[in-house]
C-alpha positions as CSV (number, residue, x, y, z in Angstrom):
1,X,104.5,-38.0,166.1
2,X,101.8,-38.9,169.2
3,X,99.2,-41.5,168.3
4,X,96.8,-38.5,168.8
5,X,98.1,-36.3,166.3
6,X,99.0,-39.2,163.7
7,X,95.1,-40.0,163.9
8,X,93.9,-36.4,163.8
9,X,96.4,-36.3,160.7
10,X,94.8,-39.7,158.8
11,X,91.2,-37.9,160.0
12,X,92.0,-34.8,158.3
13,X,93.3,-36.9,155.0
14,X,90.1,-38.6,154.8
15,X,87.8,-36.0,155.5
16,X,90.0,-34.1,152.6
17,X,89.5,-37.1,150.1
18,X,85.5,-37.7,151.1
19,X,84.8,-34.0,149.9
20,X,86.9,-34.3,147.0
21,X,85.1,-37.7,145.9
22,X,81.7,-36.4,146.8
23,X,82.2,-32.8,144.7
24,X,83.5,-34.8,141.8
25,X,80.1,-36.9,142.0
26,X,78.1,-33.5,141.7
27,X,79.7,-32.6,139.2
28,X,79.2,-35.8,137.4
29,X,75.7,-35.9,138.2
30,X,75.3,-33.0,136.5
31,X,77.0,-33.7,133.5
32,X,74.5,-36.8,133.1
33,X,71.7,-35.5,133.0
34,X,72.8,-32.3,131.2
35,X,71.6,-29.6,133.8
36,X,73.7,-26.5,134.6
37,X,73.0,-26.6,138.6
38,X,73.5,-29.9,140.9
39,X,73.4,-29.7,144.6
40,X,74.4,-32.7,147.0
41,X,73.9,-32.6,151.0
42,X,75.6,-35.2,152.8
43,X,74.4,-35.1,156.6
44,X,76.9,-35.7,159.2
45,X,75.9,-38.2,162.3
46,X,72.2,-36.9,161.3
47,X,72.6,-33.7,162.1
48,X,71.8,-31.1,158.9
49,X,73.8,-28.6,161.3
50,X,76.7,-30.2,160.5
51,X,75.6,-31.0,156.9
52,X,78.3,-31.1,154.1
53,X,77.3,-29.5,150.9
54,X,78.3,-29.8,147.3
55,X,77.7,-27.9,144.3
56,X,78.5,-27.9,140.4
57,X,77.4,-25.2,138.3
58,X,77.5,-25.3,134.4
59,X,79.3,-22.5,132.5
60,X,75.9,-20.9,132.1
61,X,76.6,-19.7,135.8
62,X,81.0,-18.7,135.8
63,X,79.9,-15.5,137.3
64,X,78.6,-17.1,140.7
65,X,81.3,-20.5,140.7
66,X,83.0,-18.4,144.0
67,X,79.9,-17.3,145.7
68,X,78.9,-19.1,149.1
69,X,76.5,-18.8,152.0
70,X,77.1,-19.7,155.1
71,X,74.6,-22.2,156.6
72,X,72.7,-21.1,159.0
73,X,70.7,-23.8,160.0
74,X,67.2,-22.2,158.2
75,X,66.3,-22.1,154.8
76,X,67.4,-23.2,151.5
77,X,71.1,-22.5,150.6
């Protein structure tokens, strides 16, 4: 394995654990304070274009757990 594709690899890994830390925190964060919506927006090198975006959604809500929106760069989502 190239350095290149061993540090795309160890990239990809992280990237993969950051979103899986930072969903878990939603969800978390909404258990605490007993709500059945949380939403979390990390910005990536400042840019909300690139923004990563979290969601946790009580029980209260199962029907819409799948749905998404794509971003697209204008308002709320």
């Amino acid at each position: 394995m190239t350095e290149t594709v061993a540090q795309e690899a160890a990239s990809n890994e992280f990237n993969v654990r950051v979103d899986h830390l930072l969903q878990t925190t939603c969800e978390v964060a909404r258990a605490l304070v007993s709500t059945h919506q949380a939403a979390m927006a990390m910005l990536v090198a400042g840019d909300w274009a690139h923004a990563r975006k979290y969601f946790s959604l009580s029980d209260k809500y199962e029907p819409w757990q799948d749905f998404t929106m794509p971003a697209r760069r204008i308002g709320l989502h």
